[in-house]
PyMOL Python script that loads the backbone (N, CA, C, O; Angstrom):
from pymol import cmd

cmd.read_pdbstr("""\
ATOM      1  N   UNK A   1       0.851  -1.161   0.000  1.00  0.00           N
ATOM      2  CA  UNK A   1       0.000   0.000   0.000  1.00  0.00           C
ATOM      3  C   UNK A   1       0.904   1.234   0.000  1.00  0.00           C
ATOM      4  O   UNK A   1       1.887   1.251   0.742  1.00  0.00           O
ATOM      5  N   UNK A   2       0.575   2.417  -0.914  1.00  0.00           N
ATOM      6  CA  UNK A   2       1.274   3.232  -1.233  1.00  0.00           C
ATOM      7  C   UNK A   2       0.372   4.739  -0.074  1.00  0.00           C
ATOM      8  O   UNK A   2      -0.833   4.986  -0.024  1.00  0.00           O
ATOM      9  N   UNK A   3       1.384   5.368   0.592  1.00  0.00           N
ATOM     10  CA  UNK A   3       1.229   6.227   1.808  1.00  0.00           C
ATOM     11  C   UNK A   3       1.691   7.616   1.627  1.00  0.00           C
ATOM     12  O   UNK A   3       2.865   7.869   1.897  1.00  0.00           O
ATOM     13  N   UNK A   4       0.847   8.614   1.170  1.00  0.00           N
ATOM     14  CA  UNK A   4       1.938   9.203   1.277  1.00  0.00           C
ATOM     15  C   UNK A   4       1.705  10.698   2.276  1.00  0.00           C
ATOM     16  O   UNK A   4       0.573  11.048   2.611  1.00  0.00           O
ATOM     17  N   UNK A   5       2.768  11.362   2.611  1.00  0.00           N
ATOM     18  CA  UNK A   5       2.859  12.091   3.909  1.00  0.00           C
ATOM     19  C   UNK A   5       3.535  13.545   3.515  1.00  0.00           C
ATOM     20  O   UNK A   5       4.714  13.702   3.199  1.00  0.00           O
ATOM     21  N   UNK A   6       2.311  14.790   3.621  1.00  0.00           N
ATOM     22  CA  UNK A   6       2.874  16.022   2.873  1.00  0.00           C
ATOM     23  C   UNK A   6       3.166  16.749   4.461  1.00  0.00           C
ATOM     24  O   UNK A   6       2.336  17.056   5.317  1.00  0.00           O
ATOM     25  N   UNK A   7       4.806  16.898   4.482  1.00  0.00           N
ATOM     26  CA  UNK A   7       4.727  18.201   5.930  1.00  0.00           C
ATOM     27  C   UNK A   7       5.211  19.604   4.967  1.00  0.00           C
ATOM     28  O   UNK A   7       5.700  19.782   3.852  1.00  0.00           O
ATOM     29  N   UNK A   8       4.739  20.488   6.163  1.00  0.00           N
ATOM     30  CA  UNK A   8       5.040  21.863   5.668  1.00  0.00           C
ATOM     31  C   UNK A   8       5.382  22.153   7.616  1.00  0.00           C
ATOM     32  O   UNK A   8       5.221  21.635   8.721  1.00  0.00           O
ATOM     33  N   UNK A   9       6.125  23.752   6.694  1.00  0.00           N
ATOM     34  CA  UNK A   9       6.430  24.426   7.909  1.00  0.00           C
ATOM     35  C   UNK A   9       5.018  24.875   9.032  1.00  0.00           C
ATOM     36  O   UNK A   9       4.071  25.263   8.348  1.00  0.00           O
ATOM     37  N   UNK A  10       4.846  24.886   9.881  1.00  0.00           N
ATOM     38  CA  UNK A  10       3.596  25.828  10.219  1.00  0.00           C
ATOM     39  C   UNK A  10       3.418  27.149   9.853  1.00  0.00           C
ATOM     40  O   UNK A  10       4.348  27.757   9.323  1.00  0.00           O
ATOM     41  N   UNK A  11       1.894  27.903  10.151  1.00  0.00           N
ATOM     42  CA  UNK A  11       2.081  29.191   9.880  1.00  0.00           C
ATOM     43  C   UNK A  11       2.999  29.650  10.893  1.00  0.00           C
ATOM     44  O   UNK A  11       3.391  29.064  11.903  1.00  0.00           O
ATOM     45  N   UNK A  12       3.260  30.742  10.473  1.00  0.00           N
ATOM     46  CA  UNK A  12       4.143  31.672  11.409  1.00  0.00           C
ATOM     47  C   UNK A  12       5.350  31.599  11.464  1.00  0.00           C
ATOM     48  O   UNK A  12       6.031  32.585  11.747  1.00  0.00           O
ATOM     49  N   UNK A  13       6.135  29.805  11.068  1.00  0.00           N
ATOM     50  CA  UNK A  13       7.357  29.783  11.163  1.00  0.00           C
ATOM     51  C   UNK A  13       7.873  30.334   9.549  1.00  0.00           C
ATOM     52  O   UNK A  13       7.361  30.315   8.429  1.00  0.00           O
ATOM     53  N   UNK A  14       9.552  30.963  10.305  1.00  0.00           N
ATOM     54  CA  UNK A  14       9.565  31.241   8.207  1.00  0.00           C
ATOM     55  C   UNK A  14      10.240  30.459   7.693  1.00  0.00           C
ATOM     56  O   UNK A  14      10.909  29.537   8.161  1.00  0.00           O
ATOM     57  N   UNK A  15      10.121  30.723   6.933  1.00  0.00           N
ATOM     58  CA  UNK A  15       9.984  29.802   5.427  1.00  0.00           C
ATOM     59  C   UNK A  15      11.207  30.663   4.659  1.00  0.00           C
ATOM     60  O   UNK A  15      11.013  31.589   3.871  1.00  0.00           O
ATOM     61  N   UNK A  16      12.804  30.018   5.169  1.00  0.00           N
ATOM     62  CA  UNK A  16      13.437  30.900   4.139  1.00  0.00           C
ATOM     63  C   UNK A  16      13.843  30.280   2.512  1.00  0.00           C
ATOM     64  O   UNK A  16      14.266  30.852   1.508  1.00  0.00           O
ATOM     65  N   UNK A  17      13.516  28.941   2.784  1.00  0.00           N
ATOM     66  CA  UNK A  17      13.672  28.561   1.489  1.00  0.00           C
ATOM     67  C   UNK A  17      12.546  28.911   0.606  1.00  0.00           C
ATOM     68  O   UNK A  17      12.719  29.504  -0.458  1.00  0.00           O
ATOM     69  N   UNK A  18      11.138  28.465   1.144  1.00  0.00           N
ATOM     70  CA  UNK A  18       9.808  29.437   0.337  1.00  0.00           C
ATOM     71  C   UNK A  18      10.261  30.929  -0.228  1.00  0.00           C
ATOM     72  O   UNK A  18       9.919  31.255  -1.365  1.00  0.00           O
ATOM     73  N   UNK A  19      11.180  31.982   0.750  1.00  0.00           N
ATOM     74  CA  UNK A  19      10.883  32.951   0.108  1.00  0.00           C
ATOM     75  C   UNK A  19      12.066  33.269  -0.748  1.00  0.00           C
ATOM     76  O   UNK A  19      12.031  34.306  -1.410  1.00  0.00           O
ATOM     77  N   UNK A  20      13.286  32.354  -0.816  1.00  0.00           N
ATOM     78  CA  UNK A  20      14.476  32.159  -1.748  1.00  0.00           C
ATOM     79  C   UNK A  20      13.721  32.241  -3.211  1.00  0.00           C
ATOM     80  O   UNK A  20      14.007  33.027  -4.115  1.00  0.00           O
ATOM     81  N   UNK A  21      12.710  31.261  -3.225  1.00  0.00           N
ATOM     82  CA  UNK A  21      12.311  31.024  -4.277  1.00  0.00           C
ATOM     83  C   UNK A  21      11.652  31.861  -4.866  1.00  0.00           C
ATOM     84  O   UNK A  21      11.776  32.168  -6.051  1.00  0.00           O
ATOM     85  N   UNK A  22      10.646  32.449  -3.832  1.00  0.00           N
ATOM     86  CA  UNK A  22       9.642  33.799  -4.076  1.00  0.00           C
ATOM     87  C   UNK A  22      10.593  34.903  -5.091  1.00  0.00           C
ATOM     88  O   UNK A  22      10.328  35.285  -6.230  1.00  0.00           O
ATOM     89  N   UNK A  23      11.602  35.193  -4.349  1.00  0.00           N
ATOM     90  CA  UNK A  23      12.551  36.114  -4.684  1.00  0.00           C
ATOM     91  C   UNK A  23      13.010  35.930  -6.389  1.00  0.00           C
ATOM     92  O   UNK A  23      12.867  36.727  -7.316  1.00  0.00           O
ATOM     93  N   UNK A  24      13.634  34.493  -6.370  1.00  0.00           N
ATOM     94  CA  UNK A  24      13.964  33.935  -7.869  1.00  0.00           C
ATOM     95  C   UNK A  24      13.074  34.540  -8.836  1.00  0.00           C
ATOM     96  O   UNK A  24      13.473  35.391  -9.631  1.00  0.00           O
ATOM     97  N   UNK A  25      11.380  33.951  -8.775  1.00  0.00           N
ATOM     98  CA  UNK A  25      11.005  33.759  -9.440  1.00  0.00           C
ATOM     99  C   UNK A  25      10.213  35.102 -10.227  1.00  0.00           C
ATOM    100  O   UNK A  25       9.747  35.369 -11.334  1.00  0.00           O
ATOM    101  N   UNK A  26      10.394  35.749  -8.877  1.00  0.00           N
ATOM    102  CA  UNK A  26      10.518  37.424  -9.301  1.00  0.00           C
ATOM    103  C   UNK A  26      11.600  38.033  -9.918  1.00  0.00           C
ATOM    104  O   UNK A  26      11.191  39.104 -10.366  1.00  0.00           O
ATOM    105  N   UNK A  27      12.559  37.912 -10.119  1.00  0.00           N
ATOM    106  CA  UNK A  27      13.419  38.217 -11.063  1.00  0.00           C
ATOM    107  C   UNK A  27      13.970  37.739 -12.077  1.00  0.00           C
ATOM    108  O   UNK A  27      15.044  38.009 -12.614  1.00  0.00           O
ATOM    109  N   UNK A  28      12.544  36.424 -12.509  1.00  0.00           N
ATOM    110  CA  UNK A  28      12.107  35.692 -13.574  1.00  0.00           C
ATOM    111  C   UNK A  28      11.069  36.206 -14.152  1.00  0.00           C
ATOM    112  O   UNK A  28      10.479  35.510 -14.978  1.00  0.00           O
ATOM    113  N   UNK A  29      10.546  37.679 -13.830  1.00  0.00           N
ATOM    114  CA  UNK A  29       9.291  38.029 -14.585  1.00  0.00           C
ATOM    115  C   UNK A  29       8.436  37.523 -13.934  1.00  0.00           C
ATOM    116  O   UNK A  29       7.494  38.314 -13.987  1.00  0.00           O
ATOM    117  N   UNK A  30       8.099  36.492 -13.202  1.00  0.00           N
ATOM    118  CA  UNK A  30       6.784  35.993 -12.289  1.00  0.00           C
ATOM    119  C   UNK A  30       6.195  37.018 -11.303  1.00  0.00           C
ATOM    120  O   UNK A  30       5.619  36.656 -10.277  1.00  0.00           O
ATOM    121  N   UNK A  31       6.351  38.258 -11.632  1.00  0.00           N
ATOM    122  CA  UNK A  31       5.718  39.118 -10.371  1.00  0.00           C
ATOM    123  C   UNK A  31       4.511  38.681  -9.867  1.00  0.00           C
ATOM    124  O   UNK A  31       4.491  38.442  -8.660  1.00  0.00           O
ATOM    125  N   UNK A  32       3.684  38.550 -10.389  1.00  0.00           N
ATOM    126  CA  UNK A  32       2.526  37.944  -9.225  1.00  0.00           C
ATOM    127  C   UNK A  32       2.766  36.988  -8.138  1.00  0.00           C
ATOM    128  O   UNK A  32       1.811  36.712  -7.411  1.00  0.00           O
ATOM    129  N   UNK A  33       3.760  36.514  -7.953  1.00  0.00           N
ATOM    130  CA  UNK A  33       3.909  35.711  -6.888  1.00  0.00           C
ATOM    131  C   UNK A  33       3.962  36.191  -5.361  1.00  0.00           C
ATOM    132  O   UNK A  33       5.048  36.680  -5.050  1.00  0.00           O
ATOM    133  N   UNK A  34       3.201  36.155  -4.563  1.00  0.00           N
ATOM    134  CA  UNK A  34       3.382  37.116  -3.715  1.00  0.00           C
ATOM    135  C   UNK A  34       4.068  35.856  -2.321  1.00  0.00           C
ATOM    136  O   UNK A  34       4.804  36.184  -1.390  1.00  0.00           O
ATOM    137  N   UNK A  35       3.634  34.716  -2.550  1.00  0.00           N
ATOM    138  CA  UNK A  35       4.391  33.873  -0.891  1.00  0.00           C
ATOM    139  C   UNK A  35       4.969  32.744  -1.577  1.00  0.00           C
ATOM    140  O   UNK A  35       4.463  32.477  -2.667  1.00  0.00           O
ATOM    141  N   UNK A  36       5.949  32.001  -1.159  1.00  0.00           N
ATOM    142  CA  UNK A  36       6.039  30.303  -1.325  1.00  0.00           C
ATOM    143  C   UNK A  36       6.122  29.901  -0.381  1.00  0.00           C
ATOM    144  O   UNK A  36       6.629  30.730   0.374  1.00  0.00           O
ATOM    145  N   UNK A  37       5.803  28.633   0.284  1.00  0.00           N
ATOM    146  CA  UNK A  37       6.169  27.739   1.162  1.00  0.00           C
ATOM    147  C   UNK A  37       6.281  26.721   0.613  1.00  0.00           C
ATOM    148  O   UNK A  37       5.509  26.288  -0.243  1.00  0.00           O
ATOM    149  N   UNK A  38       7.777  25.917   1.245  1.00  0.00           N
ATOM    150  CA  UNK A  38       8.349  24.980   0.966  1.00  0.00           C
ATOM    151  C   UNK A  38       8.039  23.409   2.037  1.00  0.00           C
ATOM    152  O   UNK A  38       7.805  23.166   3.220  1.00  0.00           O
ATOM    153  N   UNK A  39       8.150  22.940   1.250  1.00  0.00           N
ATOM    154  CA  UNK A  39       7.732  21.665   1.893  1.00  0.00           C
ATOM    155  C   UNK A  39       8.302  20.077   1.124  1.00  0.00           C
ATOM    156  O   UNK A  39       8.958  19.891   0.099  1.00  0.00           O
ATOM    157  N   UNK A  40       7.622  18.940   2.301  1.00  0.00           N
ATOM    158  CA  UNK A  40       8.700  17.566   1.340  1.00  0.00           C
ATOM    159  C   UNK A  40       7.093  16.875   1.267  1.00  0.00           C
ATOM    160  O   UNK A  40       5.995  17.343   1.570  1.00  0.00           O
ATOM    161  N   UNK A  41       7.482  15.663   0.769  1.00  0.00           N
ATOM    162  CA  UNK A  41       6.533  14.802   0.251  1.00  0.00           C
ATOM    163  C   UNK A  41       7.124  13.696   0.335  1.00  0.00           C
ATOM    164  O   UNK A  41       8.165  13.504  -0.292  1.00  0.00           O
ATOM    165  N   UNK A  42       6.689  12.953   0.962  1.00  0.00           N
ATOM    166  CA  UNK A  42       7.082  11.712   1.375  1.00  0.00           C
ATOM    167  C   UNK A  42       6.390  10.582   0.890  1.00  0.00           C
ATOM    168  O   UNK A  42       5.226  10.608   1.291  1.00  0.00           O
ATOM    169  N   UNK A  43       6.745   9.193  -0.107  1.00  0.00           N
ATOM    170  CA  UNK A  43       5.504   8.356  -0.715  1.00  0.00           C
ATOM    171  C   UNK A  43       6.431   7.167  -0.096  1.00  0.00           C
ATOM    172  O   UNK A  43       7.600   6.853  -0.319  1.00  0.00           O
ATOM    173  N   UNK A  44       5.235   6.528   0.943  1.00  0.00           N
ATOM    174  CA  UNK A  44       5.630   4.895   1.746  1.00  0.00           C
ATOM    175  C   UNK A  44       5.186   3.754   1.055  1.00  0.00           C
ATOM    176  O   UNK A  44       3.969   3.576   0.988  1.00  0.00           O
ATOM    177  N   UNK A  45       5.883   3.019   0.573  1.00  0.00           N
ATOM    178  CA  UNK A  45       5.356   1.669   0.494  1.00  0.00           C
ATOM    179  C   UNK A  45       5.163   0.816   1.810  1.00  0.00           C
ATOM    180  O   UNK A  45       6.098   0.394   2.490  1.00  0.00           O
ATOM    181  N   UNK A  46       3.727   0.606   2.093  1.00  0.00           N
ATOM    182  CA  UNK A  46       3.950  -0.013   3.618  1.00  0.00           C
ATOM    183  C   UNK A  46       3.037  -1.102   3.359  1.00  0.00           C
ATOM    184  O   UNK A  46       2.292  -1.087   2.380  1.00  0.00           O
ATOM    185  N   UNK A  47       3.064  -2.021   4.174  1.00  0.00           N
ATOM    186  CA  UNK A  47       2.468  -3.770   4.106  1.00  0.00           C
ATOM    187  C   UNK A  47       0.742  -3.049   4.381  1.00  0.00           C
ATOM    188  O   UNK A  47       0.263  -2.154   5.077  1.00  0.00           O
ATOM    189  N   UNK A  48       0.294  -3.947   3.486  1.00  0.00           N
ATOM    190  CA  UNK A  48      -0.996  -3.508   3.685  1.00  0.00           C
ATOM    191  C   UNK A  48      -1.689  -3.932   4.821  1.00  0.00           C
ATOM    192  O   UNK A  48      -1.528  -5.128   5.061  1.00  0.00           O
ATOM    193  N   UNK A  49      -2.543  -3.211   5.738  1.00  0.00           N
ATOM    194  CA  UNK A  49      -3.187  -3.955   7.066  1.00  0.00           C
ATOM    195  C   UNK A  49      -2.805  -2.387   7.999  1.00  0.00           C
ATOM    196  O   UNK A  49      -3.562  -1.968   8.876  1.00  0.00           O
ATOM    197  N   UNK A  50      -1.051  -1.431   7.455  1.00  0.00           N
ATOM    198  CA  UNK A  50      -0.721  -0.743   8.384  1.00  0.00           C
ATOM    199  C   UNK A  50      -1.829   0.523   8.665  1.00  0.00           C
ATOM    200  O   UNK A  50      -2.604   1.125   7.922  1.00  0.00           O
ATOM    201  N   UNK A  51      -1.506   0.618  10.123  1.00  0.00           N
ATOM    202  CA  UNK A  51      -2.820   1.312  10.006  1.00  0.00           C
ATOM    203  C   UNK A  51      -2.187   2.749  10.201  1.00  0.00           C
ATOM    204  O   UNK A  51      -0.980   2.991  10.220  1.00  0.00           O
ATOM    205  N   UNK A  52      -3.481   3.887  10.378  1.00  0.00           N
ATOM    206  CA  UNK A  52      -3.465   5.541  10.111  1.00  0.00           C
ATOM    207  C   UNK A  52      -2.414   6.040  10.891  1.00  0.00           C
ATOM    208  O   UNK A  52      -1.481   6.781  10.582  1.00  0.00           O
ATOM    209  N   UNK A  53      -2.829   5.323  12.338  1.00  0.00           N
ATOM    210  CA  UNK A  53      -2.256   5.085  13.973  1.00  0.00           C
ATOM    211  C   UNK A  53      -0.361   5.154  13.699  1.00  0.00           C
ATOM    212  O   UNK A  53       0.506   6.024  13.778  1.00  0.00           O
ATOM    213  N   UNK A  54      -0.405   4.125  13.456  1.00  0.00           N
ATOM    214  CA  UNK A  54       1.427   3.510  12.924  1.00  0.00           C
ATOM    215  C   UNK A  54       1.786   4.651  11.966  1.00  0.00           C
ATOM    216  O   UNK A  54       2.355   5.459  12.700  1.00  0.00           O
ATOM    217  N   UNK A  55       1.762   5.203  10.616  1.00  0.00           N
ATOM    218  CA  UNK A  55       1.828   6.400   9.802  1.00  0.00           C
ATOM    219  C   UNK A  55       2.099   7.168  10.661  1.00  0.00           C
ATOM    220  O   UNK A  55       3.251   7.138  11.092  1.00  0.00           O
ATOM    221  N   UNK A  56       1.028   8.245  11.285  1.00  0.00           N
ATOM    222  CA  UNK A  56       1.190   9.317  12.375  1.00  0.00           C
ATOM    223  C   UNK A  56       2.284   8.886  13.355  1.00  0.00           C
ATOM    224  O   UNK A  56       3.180   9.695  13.113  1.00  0.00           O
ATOM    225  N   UNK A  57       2.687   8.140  14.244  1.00  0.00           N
ATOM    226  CA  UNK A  57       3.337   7.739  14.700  1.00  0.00           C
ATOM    227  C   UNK A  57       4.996   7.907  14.433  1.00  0.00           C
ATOM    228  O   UNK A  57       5.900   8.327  15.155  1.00  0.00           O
ATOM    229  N   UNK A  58       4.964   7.256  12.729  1.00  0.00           N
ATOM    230  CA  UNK A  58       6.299   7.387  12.021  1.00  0.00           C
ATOM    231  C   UNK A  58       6.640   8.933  11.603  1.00  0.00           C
ATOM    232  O   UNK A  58       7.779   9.380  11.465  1.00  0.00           O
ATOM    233  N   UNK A  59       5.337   9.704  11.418  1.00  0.00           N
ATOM    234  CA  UNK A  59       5.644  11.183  11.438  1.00  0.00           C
ATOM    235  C   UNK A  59       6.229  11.918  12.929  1.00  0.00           C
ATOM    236  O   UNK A  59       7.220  12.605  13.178  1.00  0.00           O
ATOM    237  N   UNK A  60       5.273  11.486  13.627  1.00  0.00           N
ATOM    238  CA  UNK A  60       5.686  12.166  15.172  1.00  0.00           C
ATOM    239  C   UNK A  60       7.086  11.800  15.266  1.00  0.00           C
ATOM    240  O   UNK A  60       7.890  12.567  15.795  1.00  0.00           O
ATOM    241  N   UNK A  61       7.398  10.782  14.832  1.00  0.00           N
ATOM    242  CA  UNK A  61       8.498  10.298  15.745  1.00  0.00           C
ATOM    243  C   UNK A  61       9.962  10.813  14.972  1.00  0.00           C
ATOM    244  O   UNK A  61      10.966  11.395  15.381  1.00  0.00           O
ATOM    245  N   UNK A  62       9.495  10.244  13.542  1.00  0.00           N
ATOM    246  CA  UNK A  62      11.035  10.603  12.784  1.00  0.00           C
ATOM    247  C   UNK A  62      10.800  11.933  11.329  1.00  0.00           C
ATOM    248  O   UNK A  62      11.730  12.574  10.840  1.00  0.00           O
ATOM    249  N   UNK A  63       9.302  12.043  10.908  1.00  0.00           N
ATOM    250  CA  UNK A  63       9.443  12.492   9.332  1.00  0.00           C
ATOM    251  C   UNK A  63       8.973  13.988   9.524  1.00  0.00           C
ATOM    252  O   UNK A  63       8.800  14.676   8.518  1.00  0.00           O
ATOM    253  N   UNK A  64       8.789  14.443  10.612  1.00  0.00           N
ATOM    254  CA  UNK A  64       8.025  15.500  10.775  1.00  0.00           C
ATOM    255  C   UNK A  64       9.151  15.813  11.981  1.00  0.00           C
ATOM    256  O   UNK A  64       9.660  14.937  12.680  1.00  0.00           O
ATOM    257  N   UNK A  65       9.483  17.526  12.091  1.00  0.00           N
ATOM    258  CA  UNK A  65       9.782  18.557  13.356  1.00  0.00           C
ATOM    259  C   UNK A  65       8.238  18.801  13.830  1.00  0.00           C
ATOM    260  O   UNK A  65       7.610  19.739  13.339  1.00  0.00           O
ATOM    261  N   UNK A  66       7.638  17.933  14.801  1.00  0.00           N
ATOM    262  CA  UNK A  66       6.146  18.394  15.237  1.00  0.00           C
ATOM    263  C   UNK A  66       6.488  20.110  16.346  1.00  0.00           C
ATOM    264  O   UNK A  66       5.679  21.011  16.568  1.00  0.00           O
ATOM    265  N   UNK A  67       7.223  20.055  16.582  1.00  0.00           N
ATOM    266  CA  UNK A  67       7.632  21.769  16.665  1.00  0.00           C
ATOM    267  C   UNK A  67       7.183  22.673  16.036  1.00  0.00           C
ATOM    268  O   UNK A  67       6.266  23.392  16.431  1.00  0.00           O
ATOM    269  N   UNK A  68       7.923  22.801  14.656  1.00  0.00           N
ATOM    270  CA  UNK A  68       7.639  23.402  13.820  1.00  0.00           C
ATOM    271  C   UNK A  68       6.970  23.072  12.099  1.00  0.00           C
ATOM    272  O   UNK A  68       6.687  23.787  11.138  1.00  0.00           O
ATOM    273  N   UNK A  69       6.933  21.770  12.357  1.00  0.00           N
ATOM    274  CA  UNK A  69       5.721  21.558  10.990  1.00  0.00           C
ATOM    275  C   UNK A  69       5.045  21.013  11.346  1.00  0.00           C
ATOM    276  O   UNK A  69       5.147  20.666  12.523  1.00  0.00           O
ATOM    277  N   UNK A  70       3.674  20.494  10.385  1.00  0.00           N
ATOM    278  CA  UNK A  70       2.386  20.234  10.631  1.00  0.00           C
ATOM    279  C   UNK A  70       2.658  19.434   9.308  1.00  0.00           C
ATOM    280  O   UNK A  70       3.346  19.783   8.348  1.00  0.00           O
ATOM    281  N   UNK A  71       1.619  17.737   9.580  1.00  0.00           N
ATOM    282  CA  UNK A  71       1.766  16.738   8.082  1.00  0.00           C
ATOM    283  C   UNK A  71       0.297  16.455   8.083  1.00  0.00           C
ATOM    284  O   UNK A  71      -0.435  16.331   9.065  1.00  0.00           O
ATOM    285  N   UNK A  72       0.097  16.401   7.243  1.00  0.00           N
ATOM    286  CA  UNK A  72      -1.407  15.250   6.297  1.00  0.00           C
ATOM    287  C   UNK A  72      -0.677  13.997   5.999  1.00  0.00           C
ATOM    288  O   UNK A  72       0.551  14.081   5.971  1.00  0.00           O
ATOM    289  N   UNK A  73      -1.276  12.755   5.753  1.00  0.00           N
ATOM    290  CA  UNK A  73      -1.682  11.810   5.510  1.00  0.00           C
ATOM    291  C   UNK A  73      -2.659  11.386   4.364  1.00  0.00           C
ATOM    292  O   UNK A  73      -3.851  11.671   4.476  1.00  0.00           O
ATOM    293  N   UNK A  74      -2.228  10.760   3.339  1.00  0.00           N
ATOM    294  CA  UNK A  74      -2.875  10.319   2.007  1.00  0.00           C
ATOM    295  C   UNK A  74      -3.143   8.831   2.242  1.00  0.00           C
ATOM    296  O   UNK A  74      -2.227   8.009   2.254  1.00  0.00           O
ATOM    297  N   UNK A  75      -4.298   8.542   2.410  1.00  0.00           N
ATOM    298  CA  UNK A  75      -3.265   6.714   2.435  1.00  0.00           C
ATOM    299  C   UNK A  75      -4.925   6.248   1.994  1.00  0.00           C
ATOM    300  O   UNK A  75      -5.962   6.895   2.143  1.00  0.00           O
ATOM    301  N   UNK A  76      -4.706   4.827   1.382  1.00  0.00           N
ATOM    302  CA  UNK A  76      -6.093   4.346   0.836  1.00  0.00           C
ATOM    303  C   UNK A  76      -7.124   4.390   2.453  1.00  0.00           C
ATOM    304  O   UNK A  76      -7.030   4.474   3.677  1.00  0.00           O
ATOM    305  N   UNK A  77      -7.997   4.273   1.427  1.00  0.00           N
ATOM    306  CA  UNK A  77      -9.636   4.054   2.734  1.00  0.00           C
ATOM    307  C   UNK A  77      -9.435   2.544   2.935  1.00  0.00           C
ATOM    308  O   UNK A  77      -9.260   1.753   2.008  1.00  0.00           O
ATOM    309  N   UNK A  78      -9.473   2.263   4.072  1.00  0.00           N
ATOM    310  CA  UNK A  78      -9.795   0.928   4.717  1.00  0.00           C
ATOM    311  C   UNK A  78      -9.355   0.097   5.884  1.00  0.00           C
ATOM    312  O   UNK A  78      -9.881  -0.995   6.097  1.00  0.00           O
TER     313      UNK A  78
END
""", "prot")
cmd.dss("prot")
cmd.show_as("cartoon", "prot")
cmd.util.cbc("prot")
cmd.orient("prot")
């Protein structure tokens, strides 16, 4: 079963790689860009049966700064 796990920074924390990019892409002609936030994406192959519980868990523990980011969870219904 394929899992996959989007963290981002929280609000409020900054984001200096988001606004590295912001910056770039403004002196690419993209002026409308007014924010970026940066973030990872994580895709698990995990034995099917694992449950929501175990996922969250592997975030709290190792894939996520629960400090300072916040993750979702993609994972099939069942």
């Amino acid at each position: 079963m394929r899992v996959r796990v989007t963290v981002m920074l929280k609000d409020g924390v900054l984001d200096p790689q988001g606004e590295a990019v912001r910056r770039a892409l403004g002196t690419m002609g993209f002026d409308g860009v007014q924010g970026v936030r940066q973030g990872k994406l994580l895709e698990l192959d995990l034995a099917d049966g694992t449950s929501r519980d175990e996922v969250r868990a592997m975030c709290d523990r190792l894939l996520a700064n629960t400090v300072i980011e916040s993750y979702a969870i993609e994972m099939p219904a069942g």
